[in-house]
C-alpha positions in Angstrom: -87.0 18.2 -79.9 -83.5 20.0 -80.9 -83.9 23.6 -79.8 -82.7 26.4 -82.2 -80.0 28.4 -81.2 -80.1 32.5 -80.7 -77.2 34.8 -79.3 -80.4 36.2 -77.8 -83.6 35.9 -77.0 -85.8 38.8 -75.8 -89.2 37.7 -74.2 -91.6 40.7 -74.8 -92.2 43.0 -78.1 -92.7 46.4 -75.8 -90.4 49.4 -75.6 -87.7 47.6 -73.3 -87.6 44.6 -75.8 -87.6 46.7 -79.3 -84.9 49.0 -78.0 -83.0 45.9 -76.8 -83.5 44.6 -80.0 -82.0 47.9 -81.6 -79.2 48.2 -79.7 -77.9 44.4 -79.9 -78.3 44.2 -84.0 -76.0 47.6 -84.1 -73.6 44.8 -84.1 -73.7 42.4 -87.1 -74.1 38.5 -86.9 -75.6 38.4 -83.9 -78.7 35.8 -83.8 -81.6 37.7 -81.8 -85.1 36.7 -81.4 -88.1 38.3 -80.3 -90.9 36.3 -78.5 -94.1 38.6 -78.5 -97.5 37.0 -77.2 -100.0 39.3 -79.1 -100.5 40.0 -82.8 -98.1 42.0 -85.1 -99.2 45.5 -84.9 -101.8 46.0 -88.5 -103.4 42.9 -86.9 -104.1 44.4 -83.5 -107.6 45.6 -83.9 -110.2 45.8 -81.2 -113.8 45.7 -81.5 -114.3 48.7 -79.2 -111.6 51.2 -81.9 -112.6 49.2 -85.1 -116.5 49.4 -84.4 -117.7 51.4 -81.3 -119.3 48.1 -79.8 -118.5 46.5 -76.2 -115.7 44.9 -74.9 -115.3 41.0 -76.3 -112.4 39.9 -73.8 -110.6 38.9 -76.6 -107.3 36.8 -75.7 -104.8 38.1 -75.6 -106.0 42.0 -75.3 -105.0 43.4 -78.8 -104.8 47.0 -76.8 -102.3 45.7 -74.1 -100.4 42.8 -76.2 -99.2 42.5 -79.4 -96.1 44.4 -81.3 -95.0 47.7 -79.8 -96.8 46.7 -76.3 -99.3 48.9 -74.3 -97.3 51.4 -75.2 -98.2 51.2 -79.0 -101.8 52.0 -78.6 -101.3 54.8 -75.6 -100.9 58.4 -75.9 -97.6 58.3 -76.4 -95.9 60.2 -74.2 -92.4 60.7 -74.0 -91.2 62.1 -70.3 -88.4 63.3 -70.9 -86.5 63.3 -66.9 -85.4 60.3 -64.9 -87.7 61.8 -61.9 -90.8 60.5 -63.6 -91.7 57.0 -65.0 -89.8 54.5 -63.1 -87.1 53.5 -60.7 -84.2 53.3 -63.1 -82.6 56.4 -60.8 -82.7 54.7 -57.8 -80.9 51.7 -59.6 -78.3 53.5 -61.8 -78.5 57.0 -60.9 -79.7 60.3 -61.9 -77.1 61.5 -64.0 -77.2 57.7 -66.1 -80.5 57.7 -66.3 -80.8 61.2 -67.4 -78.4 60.2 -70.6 -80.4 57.2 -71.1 -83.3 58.9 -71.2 -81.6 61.6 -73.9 -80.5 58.8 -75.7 -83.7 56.6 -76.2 -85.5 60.1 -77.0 -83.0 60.5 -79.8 -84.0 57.1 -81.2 -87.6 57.9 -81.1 -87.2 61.2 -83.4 -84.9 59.4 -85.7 -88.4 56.9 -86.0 -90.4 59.9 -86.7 -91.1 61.7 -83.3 -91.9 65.5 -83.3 -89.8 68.1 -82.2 -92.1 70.3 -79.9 -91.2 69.9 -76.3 -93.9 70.4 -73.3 -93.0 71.8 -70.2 -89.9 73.3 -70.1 -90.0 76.1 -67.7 -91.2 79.6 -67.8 -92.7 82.3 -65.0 -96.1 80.7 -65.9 -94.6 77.3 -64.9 -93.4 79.0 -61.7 -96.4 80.3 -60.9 -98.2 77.5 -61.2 -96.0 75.5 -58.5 -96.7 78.0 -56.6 -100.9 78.1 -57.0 -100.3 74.7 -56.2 -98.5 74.7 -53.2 -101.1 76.6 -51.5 -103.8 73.9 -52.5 -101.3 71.5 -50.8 -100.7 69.9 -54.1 -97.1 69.3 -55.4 -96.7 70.3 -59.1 -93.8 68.1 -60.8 -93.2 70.1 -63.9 -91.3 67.8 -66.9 -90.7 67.7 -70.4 -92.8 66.1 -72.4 -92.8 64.9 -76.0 -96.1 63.7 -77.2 -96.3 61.6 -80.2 -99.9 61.2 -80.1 -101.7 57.6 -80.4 -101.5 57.0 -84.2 -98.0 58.5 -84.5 -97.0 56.3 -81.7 -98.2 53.4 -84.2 -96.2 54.3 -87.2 -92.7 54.6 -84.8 -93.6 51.4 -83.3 -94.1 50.3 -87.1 -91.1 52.0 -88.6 -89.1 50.0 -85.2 -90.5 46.7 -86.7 -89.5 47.0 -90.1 -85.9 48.3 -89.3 -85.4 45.0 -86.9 -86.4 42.9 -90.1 -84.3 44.9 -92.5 -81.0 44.0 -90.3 -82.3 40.1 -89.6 -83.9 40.1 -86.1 -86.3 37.2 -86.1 -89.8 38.2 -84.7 -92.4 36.5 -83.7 -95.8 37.6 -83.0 -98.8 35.1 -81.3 -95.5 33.5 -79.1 -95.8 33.4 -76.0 -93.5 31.8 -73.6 -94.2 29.1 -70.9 -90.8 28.7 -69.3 -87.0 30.0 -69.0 -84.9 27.9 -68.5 -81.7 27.6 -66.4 -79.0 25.2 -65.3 -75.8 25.7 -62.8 -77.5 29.2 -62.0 -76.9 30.4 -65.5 -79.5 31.1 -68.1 -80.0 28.3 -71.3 -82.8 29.3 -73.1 -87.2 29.6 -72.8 -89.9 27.0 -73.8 -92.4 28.3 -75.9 -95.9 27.7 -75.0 -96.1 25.1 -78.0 -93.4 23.0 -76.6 -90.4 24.5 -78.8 -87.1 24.6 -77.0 -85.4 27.8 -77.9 -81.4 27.6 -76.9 -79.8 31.1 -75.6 -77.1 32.5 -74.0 -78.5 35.8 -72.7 -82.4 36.0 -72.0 -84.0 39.3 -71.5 -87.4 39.6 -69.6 -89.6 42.1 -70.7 -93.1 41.4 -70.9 -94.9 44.7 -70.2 -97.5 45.1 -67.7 -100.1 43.1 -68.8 -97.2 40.5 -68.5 -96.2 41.1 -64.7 -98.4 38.3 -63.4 -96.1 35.8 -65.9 -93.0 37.3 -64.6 -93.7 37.2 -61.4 -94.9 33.2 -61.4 -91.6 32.5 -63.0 -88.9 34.2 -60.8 -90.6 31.7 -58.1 -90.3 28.8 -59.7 -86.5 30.2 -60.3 -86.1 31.2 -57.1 -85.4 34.8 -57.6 -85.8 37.7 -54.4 -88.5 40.0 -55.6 -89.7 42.9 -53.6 -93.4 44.6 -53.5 -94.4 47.6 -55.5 -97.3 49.0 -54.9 -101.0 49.1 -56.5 -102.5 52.0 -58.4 -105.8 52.0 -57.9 -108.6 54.7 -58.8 -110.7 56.3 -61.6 -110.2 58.2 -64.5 -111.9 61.9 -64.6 -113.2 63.8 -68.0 -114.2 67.4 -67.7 -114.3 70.1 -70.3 -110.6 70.6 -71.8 -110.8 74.2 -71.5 -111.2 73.8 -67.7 -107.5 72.3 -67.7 -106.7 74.3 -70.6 -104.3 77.0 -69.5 -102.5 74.4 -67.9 -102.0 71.7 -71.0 -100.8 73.8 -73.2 -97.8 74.8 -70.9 -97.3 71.4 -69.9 -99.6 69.2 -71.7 -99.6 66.3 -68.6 -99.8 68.1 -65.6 -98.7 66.0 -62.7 -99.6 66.5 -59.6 -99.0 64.8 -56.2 -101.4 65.2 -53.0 -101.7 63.5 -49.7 -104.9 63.4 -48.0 -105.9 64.8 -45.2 -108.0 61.9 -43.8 -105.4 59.1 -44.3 -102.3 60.5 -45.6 -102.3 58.8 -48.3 -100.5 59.8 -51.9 -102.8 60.6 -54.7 -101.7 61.6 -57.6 -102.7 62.3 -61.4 -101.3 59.8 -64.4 -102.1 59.8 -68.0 -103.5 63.1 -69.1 -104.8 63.3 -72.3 -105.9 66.8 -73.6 -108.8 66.7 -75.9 -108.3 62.9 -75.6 -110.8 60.2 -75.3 -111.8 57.8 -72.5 -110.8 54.2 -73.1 -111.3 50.9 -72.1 -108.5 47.6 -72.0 -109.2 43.5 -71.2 -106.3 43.3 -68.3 -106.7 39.2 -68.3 -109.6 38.6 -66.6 -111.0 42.5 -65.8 -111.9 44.7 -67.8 -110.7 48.5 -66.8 -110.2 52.3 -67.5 -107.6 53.8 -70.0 -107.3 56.9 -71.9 -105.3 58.5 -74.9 -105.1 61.5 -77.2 -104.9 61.8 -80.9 -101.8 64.0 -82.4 -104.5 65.1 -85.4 -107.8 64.5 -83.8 -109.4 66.3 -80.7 -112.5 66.2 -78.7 -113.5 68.8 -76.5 -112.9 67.1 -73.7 -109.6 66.3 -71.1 -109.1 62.9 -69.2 -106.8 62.1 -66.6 -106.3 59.4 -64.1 -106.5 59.8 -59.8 -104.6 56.8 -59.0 -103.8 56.0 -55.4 -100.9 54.5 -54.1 -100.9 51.3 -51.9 -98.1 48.8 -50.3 -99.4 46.2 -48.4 -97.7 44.4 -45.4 -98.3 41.2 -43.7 -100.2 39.0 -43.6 -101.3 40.3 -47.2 -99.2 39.9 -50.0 -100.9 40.2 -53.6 -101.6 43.5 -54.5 -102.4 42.6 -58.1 -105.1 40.3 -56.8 -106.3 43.1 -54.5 -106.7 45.6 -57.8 -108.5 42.9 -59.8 -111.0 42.1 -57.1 -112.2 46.1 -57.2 -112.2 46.0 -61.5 -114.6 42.4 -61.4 -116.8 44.6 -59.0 -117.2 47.4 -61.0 -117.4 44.8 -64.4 -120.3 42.7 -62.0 -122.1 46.1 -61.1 -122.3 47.3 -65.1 -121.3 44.8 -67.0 -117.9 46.9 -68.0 -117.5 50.2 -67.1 -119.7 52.4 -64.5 -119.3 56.2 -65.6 -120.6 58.7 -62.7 -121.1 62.4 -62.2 -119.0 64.0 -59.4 -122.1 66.1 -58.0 -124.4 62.5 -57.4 -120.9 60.6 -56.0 -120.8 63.5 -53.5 -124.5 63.1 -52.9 -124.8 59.2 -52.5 -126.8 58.7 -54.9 -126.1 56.3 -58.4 -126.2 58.2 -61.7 -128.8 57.6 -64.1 -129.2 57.2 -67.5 -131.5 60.8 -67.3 -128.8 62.3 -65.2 -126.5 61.5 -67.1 -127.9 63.2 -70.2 -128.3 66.2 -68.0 -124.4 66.5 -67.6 -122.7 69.6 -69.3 -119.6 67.1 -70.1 -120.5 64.0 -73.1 -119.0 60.8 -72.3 -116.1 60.0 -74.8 -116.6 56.3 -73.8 -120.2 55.7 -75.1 -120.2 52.0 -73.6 -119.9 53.1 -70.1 -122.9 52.5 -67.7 -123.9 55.4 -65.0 -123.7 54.2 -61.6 -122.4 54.5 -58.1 -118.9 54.3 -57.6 -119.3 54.3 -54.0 -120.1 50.5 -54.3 -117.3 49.9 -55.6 -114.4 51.4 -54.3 -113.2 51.4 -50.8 -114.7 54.8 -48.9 -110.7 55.2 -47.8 -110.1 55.6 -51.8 -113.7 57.6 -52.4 -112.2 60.4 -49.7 -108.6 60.5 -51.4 -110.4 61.4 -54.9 -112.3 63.7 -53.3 -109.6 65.9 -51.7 -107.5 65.9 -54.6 -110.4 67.1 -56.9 -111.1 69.9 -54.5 -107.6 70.6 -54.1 -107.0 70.5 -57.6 -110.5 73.2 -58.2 -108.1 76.0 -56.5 -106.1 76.1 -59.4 -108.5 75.2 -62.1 -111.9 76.5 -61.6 -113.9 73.8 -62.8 -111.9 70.8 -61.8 -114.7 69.9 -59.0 -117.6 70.4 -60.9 -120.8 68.5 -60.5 -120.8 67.9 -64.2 -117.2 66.3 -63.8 -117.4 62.5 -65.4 -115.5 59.7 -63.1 -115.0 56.2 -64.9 -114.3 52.8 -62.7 -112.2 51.7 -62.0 -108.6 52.1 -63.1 -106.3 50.0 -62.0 -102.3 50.2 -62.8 -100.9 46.6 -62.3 -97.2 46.7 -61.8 -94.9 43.4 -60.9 -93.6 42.5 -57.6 -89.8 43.4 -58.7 -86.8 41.1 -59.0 -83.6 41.8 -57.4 -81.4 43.3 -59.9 -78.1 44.9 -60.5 -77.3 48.2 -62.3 -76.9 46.1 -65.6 -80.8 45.1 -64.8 -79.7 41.4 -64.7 -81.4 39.1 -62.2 -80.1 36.4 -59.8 -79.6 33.7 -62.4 -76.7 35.1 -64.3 -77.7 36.4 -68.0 -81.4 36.5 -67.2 -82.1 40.3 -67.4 -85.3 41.8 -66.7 -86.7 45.1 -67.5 -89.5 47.4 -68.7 -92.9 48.0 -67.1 -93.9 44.5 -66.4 -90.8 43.7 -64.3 -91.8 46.8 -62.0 -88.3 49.2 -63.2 -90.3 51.2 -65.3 -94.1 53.0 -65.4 -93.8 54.4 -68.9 -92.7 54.4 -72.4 -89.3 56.6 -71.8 -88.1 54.6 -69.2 -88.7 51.0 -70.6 -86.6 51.8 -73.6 -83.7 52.9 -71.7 -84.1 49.6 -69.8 -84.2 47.8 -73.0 -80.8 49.2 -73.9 -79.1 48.8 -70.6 -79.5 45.5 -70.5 -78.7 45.1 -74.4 -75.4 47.0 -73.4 -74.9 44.7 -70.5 -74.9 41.3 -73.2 -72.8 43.0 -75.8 -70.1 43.7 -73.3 -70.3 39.8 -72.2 -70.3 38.8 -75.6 
């Protein structure tokens, strides 16, 4: 079969790969083609949105795949410092990253994102470091724009139709089985149909659902990677006015604790004032999410308690370590086991008649009560526990025995390929980037990925 010829071929339809794709058709005549697994994005509906019912494993996940990538279908936040969301610092440096982050924020409010601004600081912010500090908890205060889950659809929309309108070939329900190389130097991919696809510049960027691909294939190219860690943990609801004098300074409150049992980092992710509790089909496991509407609230907050892993000899899969825990908790229940805090204390399972009992009402209806504590490891049981009463001393509340805790959540990110500061790999004009290639752990960060690398390819070519 004759393969067809791009300038460009960018594996992945996520941030990194959309802003690639903006930045390289700035410049006209350029062939580019984007190779996206999942379904274009009016065709990514899930059962559990579309109809309340349980999770049907589709394949792929139309919540973690498809056109715009995970991040299409998060809350859609936008943090706007290079100290948060990735390790694009340690590769190019604060000050670049800090104007690539500036830059891709620019890009998204040209698309349609609003101008409010979390976070920036004021003598309530201060204060609040400080409340913290004496909880031994580090507060990381950022700016943070949040586009909110359906606005995040319409940008990711608006990117689509601008890549048509300037003749970027796209392809949705495409997913790739191989790159290919030769002399060291990138030639091209094979779809998963068969079709050779000739390029001279590749770029990687398969999101995290996609780190397990990536990291098969820079084996069988011989590419160094190096180990990132596993996220591992639940995600908490609770009242949003508990949280609420916090959110509306900052709207994700991050904070950072290590434990007094085991030392070990702990730290919130993802919270969604008056959000919902979500669920999404990672492959094979099914696990915790959750998101907020810009014009549709709850009365309830989520966040995640994720902790941090790395794992030395003679162990060496992390992402196989976090899916063992999520096929526990999907054995035990079936999907998702919801618990109260006050019974996890107690070691006892929650009920279907405790449950009912509980002051806070499950956003995530399909979730079964049960006992976390057969599930998770009692090291990762202890860590949640001493950030939730840690995190009480500042919000009343926080600890309460009505306090929901969903299992488990589980943040998969890729083993990490050697790369330079123009993100390109070990096999010249292969570039990698984005969450699923382990640079980047959210939205901000994988788009600024996506247009160093672009930059990188436009100066070669």
């Amino acid at each position: 079969m004759e393969p067809t010829t791009y300038d460009v071929i960018i594996i992945g339809g996520g941030p990194a790969g959309i802003f690639a794709a903006l930045e390289l058709s700035r410049r006209p005549g350029l062939k580019i083609a984007v190779l996206e697994k999942g379904r274009d994005i009016e065709k990514r509906l899930c059962p559990i949105r579309e109809t309340g019912g349980p999770c049907r494993h589709c394949q792929p996940c139309s919540i973690l795949t498809g056109w715009g990538g995970a991040g299409a279908f998060s809350d859609g936040k936008l943090t706007l410092s290079p100290a948060v969301g990735g390790h694009l610092s340690e590769i190019l440096g604060e000050a670049a990253t800090a104007q690539l982050v500036h830059e891709a924020d620019a890009i998204y409010r040209q698309f349609g994102a609003p101008e409010r601004v979390y976070g920036e600081q004021t003598d309530e912010l201060e204060a609040l470091e400080k409340r913290a500090a004496l909880a031994g908890l580090r507060f990381i205060s950022v700016p943070i724009r949040h586009l909110g889950t359906e606005r995040c659809v319409e940008i990711m929309r608006g990117m689509r139709d601008e890549l048509l309108r300037r003749g970027v070939t796209l392809r949705t329900r495409a997913p790739v089985a191989r790159v290919l190389t030769s002399g060291g130097r990138v030639t091209g991919v094979e779809t998963a149909k068969g079709e050779l696809l000739a390029a001279g510049a590749v770029i990687a960027a398969p999101g995290r659902e996609g780190a397990a691909w990536l990291e098969a294939t820079a084996k069988t190219l011989g590419l160094t990677l190096a180990r990132n860690p596993v996220d591992l943990g639940v995600r908490v609801e609770l009242p949003a006015a508990v949280l609420e004098p916090i959110t509306r300074l900052v709207y994700e409150s991050k904070f950072i604790y290590y434990s007094r049992a085991f030392d070990d980092q702990v730290r919130t992710f993802c919270m969604c004032p008056y959000g919902e509790v979500s669920t999404e089909f990672a492959g094979d496991v099914l696990t915790v999410n959750g998101h907020s509407f810009a014009d549709r609230h709850t009365s309830n907050t989520n966040f995640a308690l994720l902790v941090s892993k790395n794992f030395t000899e003679p162990f060496d899969d992390p992402i196989t370590y976090g899916k063992s825990i999520a096929r526990l908790a999907n054995l035990l229940s079936g999907g998702i086991i919801v618990q109260r805090l006050g019974d996890l204390e107690a070691g006892r399972r929650t009920n279907t008649e405790r449950l009912e009992r509980s002051i806070v009402r499950p956003t995530l209806t399909s979730a079964v009560p049960g006992d976390l504590n057969l599930v998770l490891p009692y090291r990762y049981v202890v860590n949640i526990l001493e950030i939730l009463h840690a995190m009480d001393e500042i919000a009343p509340g926080v600890a309460s025995r009505h306090t929901l805790l969903y299992g488990v959540e589980v943040k998969f990110y890729s083993s990490r390929p050697h790369l330079t500061a123009e993100l390109e790999t070990e096999v010249q004009n292969l570039f990698a980037g984005g969450d699923g290639a382990g640079v980047t752990r959210g939205l901000i960060q994988a788009s600024a990925a996506g247009l160093v690398a672009a930059r990188a390819i436009l100066k070669r070519l």
